[in-house]
PDB file of N, CA, C and O in Angstrom:
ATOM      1  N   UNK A   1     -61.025   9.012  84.098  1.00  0.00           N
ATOM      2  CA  UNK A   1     -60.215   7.845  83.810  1.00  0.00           C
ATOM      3  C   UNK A   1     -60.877   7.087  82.661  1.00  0.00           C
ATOM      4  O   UNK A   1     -62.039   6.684  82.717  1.00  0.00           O
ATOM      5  N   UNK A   2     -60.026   6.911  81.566  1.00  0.00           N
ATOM      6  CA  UNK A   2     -60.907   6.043  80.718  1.00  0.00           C
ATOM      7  C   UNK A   2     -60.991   4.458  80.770  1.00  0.00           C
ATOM      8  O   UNK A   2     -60.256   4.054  81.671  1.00  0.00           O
ATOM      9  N   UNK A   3     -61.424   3.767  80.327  1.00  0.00           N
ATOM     10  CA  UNK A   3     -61.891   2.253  79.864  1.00  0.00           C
ATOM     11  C   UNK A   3     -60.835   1.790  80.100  1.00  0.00           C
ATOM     12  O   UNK A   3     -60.856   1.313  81.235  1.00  0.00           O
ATOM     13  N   UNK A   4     -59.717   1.648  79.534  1.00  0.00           N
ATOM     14  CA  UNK A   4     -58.334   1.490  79.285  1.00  0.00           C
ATOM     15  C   UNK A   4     -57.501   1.164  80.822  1.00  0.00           C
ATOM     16  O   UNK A   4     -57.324   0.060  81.336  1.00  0.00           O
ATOM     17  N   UNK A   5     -57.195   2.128  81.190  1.00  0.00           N
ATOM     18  CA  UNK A   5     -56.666   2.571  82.378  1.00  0.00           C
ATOM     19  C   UNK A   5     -57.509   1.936  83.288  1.00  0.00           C
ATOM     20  O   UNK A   5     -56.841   1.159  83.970  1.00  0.00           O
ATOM     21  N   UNK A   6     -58.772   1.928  83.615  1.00  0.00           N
ATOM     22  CA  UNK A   6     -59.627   1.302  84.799  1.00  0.00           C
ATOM     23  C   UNK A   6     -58.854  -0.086  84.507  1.00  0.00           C
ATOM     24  O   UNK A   6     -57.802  -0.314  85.103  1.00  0.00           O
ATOM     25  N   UNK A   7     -59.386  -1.006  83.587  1.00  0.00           N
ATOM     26  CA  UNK A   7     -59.029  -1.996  83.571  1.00  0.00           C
ATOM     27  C   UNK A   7     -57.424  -2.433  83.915  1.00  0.00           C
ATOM     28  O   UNK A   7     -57.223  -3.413  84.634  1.00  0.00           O
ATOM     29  N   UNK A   8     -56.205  -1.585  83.316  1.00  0.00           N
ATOM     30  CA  UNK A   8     -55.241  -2.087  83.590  1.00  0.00           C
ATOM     31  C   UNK A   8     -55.179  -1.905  85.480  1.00  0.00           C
ATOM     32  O   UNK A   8     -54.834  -2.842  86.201  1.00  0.00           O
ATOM     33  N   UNK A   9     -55.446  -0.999  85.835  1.00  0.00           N
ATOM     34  CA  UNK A   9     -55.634  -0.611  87.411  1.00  0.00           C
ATOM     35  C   UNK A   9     -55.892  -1.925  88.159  1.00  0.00           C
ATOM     36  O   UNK A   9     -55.152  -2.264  89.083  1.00  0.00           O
ATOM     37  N   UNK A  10     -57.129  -2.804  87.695  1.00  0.00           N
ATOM     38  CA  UNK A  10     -57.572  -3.568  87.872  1.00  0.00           C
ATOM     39  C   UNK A  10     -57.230  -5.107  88.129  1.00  0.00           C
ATOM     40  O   UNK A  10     -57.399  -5.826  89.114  1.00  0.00           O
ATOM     41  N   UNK A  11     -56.687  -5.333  86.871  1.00  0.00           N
ATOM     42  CA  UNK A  11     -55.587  -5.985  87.002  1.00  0.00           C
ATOM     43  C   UNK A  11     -54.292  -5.865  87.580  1.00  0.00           C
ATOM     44  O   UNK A  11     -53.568  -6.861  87.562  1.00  0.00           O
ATOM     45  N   UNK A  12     -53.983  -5.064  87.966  1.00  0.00           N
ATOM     46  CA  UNK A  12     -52.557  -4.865  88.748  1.00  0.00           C
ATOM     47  C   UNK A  12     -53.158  -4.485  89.830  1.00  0.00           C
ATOM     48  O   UNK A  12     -52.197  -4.209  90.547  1.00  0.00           O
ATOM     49  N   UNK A  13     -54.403  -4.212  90.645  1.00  0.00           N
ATOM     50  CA  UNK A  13     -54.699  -4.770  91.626  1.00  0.00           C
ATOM     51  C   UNK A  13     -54.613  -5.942  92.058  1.00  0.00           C
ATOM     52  O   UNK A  13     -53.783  -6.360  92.865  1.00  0.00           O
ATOM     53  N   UNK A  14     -55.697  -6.688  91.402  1.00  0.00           N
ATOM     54  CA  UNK A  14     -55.830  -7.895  91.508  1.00  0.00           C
ATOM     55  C   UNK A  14     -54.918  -8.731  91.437  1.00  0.00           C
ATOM     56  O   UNK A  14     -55.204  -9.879  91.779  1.00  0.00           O
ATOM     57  N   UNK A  15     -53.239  -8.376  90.879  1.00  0.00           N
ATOM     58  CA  UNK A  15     -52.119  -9.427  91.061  1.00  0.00           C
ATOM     59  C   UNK A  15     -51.655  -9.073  92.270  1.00  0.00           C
ATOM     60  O   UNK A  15     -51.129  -9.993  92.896  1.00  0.00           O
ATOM     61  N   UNK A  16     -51.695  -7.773  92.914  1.00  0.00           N
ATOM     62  CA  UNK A  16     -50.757  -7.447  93.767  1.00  0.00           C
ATOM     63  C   UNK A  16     -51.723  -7.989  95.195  1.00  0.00           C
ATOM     64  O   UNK A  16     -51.160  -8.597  96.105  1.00  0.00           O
ATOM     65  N   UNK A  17     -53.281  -7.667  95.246  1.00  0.00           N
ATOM     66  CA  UNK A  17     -54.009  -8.608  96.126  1.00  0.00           C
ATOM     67  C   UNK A  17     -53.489  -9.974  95.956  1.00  0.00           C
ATOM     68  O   UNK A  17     -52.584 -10.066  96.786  1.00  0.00           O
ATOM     69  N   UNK A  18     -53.570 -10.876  95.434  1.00  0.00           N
ATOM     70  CA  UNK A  18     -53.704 -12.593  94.946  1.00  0.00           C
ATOM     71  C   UNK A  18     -52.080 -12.572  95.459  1.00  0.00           C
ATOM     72  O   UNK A  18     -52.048 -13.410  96.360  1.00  0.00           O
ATOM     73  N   UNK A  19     -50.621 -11.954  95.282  1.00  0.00           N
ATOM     74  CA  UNK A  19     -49.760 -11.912  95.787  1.00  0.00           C
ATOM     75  C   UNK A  19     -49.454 -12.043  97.258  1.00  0.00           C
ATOM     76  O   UNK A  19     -48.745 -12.804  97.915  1.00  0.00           O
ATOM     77  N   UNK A  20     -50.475 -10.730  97.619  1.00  0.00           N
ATOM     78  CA  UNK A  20     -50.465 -10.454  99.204  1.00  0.00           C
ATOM     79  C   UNK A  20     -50.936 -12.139  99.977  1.00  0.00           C
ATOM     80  O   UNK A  20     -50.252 -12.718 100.820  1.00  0.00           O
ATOM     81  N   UNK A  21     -52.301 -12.661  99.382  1.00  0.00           N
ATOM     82  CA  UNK A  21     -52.862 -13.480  99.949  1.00  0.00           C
ATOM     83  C   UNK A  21     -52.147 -14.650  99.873  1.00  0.00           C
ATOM     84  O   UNK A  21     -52.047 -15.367 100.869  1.00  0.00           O
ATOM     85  N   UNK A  22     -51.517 -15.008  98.582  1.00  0.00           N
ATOM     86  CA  UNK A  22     -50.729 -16.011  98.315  1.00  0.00           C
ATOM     87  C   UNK A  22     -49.618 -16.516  98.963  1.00  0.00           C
ATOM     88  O   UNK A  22     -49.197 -17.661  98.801  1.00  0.00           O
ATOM     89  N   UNK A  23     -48.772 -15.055 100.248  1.00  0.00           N
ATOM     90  CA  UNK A  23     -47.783 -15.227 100.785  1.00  0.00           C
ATOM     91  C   UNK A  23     -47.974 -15.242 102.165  1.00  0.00           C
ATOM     92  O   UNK A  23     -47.173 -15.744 102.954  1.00  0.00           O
ATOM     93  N   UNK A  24     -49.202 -14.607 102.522  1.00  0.00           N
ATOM     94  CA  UNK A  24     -49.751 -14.716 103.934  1.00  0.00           C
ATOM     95  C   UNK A  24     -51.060 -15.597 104.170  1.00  0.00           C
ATOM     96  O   UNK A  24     -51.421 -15.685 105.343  1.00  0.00           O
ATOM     97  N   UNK A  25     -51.654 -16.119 103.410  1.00  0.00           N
ATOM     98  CA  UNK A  25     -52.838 -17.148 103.421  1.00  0.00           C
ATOM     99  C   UNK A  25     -52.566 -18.269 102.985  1.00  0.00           C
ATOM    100  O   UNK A  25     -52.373 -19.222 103.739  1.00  0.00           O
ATOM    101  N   UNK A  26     -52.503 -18.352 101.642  1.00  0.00           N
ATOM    102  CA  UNK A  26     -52.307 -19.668 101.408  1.00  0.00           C
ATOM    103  C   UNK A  26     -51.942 -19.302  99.800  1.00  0.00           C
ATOM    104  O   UNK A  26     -52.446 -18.475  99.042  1.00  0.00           O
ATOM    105  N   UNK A  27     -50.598 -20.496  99.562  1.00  0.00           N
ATOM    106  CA  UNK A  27     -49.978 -20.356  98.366  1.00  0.00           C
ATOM    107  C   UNK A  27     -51.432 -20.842  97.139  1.00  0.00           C
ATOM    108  O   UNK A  27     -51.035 -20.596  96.000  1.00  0.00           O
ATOM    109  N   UNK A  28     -52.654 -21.329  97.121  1.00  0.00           N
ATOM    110  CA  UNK A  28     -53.585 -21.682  96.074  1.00  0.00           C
ATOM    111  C   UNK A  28     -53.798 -20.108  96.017  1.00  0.00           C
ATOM    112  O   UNK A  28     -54.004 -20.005  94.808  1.00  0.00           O
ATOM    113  N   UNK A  29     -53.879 -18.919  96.471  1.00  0.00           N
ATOM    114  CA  UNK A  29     -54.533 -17.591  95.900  1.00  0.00           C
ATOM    115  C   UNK A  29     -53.139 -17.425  94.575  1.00  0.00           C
ATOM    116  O   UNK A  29     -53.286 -16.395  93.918  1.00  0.00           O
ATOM    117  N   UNK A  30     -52.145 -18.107  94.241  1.00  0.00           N
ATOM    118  CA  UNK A  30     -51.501 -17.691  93.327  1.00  0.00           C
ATOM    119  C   UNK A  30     -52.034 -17.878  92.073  1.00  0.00           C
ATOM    120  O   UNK A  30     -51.604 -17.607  90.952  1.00  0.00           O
ATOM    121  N   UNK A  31     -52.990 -18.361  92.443  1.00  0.00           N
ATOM    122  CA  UNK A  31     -53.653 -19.237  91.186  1.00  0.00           C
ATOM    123  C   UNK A  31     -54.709 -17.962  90.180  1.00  0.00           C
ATOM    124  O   UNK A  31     -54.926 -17.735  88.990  1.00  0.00           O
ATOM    125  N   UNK A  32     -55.189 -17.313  91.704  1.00  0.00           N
ATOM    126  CA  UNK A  32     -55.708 -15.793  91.373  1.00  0.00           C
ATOM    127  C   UNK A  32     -54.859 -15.097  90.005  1.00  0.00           C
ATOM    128  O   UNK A  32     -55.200 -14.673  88.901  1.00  0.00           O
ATOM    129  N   UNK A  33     -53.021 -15.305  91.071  1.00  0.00           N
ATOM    130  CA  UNK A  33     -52.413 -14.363  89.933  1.00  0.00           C
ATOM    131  C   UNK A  33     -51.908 -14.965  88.061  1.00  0.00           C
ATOM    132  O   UNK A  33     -51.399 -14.352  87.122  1.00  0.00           O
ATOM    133  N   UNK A  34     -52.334 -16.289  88.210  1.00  0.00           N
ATOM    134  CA  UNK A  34     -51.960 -16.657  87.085  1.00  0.00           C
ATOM    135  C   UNK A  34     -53.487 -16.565  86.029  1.00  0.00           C
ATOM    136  O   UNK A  34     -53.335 -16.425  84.816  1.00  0.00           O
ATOM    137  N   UNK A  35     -54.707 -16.646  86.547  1.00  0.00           N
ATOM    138  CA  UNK A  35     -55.902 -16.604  85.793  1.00  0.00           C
ATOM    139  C   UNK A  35     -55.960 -14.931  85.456  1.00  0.00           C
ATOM    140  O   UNK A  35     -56.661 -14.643  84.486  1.00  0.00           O
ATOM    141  N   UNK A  36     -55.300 -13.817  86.154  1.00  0.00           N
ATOM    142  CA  UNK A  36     -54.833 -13.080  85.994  1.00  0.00           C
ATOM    143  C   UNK A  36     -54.303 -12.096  84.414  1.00  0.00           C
ATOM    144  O   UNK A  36     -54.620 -11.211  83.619  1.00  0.00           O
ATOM    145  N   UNK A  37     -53.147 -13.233  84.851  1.00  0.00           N
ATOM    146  CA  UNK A  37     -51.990 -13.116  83.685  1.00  0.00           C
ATOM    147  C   UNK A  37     -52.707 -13.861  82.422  1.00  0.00           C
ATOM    148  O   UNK A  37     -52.843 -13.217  81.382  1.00  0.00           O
ATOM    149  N   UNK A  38     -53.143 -15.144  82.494  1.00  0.00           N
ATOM    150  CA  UNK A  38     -54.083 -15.402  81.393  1.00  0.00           C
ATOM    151  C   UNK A  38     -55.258 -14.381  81.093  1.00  0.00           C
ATOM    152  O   UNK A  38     -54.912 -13.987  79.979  1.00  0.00           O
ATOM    153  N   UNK A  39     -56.225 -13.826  81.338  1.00  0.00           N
ATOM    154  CA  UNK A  39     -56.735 -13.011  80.720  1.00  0.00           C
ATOM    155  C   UNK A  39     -56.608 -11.763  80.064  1.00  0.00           C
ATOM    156  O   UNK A  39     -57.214 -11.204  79.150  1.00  0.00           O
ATOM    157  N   UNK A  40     -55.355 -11.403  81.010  1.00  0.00           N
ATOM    158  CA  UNK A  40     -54.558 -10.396  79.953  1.00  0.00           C
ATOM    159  C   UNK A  40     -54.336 -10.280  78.806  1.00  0.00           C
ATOM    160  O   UNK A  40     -54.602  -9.339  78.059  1.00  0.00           O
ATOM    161  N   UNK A  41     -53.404 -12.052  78.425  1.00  0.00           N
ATOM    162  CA  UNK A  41     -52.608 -12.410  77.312  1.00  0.00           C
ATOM    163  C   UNK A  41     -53.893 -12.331  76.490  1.00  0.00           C
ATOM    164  O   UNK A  41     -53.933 -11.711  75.427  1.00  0.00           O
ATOM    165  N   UNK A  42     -55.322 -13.207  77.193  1.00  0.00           N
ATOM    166  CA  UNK A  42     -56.262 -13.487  76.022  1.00  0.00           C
ATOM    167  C   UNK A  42     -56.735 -12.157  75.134  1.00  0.00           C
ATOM    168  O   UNK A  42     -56.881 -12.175  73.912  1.00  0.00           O
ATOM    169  N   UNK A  43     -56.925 -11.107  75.916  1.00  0.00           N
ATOM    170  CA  UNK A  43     -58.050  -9.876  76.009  1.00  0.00           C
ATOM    171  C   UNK A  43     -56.678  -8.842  74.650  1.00  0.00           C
ATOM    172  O   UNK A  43     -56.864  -8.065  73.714  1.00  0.00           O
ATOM    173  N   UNK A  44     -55.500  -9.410  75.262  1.00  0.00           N
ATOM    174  CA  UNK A  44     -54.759  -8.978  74.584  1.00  0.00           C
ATOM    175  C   UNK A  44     -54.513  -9.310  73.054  1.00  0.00           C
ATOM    176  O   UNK A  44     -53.882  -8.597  72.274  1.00  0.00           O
ATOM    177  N   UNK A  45     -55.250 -10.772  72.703  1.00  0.00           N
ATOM    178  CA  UNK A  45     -55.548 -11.133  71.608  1.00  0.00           C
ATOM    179  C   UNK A  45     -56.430 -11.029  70.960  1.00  0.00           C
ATOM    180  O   UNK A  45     -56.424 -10.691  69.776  1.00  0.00           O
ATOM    181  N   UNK A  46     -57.209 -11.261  71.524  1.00  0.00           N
ATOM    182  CA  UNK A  46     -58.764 -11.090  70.871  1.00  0.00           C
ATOM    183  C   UNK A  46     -59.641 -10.087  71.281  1.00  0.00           C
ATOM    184  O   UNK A  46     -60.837 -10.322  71.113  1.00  0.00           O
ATOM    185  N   UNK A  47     -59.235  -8.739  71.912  1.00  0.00           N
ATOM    186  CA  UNK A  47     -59.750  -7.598  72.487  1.00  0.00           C
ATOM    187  C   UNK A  47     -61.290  -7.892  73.201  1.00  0.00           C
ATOM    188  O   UNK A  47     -62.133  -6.997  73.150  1.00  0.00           O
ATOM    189  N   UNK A  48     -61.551  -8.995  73.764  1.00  0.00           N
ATOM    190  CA  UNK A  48     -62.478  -9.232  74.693  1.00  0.00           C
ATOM    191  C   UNK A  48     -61.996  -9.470  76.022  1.00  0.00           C
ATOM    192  O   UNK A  48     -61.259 -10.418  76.292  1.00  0.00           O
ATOM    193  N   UNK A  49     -62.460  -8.502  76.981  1.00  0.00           N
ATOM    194  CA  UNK A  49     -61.929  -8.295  78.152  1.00  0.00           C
ATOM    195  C   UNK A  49     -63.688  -8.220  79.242  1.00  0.00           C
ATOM    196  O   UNK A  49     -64.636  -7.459  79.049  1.00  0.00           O
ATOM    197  N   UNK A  50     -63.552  -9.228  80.243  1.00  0.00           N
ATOM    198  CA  UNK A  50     -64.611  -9.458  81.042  1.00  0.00           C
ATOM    199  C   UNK A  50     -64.699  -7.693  81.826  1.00  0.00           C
ATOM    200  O   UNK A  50     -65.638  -6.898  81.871  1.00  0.00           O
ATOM    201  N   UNK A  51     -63.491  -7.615  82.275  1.00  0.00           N
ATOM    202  CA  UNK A  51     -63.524  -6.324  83.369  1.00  0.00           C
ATOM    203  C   UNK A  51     -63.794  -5.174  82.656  1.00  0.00           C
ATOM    204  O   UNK A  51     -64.114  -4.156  83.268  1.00  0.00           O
ATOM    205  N   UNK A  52     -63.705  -5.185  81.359  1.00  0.00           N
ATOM    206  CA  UNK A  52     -64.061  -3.624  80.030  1.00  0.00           C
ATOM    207  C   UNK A  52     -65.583  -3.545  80.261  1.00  0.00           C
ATOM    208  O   UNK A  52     -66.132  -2.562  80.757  1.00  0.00           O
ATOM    209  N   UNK A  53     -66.396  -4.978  79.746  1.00  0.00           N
ATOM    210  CA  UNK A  53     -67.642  -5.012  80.010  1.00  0.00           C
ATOM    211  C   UNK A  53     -68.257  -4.335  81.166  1.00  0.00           C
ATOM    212  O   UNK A  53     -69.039  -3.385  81.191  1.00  0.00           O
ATOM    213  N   UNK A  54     -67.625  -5.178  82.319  1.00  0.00           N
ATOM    214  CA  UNK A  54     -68.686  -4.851  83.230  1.00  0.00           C
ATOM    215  C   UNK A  54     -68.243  -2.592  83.800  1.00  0.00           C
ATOM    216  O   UNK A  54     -68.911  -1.810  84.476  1.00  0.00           O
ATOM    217  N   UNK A  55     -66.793  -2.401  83.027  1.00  0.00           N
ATOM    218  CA  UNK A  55     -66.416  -1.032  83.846  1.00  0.00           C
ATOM    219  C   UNK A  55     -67.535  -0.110  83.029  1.00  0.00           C
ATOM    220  O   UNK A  55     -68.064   0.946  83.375  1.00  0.00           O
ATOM    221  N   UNK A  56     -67.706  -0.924  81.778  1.00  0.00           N
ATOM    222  CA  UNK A  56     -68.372   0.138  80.693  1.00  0.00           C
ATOM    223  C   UNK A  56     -69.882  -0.091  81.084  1.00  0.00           C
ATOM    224  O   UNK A  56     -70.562   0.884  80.764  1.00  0.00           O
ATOM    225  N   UNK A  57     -70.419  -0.846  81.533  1.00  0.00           N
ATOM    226  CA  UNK A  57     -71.608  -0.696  82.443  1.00  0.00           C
ATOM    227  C   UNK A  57     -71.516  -0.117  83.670  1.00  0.00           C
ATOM    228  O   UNK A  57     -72.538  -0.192  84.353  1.00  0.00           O
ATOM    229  N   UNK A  58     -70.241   0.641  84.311  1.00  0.00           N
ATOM    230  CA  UNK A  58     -70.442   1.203  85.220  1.00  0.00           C
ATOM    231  C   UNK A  58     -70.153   2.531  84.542  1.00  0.00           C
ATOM    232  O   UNK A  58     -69.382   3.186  85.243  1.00  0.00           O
ATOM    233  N   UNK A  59     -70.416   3.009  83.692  1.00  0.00           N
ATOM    234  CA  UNK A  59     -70.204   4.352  83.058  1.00  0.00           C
ATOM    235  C   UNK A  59     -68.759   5.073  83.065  1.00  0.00           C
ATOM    236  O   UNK A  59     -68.538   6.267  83.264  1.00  0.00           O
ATOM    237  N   UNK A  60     -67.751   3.954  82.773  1.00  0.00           N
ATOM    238  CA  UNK A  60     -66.529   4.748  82.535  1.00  0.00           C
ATOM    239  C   UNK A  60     -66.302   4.576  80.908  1.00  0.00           C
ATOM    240  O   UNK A  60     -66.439   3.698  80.056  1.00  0.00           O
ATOM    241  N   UNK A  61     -65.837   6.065  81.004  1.00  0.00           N
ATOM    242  CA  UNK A  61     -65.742   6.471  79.466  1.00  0.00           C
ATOM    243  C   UNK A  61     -64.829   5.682  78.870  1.00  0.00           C
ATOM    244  O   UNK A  61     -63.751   5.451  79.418  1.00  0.00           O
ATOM    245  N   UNK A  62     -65.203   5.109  77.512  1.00  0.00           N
ATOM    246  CA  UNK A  62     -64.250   4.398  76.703  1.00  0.00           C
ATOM    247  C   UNK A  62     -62.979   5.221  76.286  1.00  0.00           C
ATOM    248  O   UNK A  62     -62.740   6.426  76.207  1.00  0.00           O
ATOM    249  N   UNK A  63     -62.293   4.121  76.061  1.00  0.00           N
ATOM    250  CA  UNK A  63     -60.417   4.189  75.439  1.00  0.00           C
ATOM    251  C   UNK A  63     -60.503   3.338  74.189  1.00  0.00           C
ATOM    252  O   UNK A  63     -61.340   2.644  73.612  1.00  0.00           O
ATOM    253  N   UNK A  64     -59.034   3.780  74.018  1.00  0.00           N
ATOM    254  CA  UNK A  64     -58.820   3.178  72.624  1.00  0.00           C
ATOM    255  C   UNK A  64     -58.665   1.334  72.584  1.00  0.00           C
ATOM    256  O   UNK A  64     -58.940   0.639  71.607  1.00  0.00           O
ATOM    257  N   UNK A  65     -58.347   1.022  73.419  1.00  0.00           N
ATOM    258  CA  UNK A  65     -58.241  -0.445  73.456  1.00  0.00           C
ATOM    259  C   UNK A  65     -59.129  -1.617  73.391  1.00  0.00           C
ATOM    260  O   UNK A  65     -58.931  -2.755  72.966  1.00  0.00           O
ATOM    261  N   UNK A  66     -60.170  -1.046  73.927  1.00  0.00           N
ATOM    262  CA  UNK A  66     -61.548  -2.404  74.323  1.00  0.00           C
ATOM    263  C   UNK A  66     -62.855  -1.058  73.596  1.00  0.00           C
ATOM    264  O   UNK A  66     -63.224   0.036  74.023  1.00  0.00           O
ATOM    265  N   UNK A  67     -63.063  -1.529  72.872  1.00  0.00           N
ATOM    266  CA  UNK A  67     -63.936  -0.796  72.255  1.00  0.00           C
ATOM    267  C   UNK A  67     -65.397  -1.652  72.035  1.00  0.00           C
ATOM    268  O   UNK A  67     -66.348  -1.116  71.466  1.00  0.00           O
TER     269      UNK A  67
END
């Protein structure tokens, strides 16, 4: 799996968790899914992505996106 793909995985975990919790715990985990959606948009601008960092310190092979 490359760089790329981990991360999007990741994120569409993490909305569909923050969803789950948001509708059976408490509506503040939505907040999960909107810091979410903001780092997307950012990482999507300025190709700095927190979750690239730390996947590429876990030895997944780079992609074309987060280099």
């Amino acid at each position: 799996m490359s760089l790329d793909r981990a991360v999007l995985m990741f994120a569409g975990f993490v909305v569909l968790v923050s969803l789950a919790l948001g509708f059976y715990v408490s509506p503040y985990w939505y907040l999960l899914t909107a810091f979410a959606g903001l780092n997307m948009i950012q990482a999507s601008l300025t190709g700095f992505c927190p979750a690239a960092i730390v996947f590429r310190k876990l030895g997944v092979k780079p992609g074309t996106a987060f280099n």
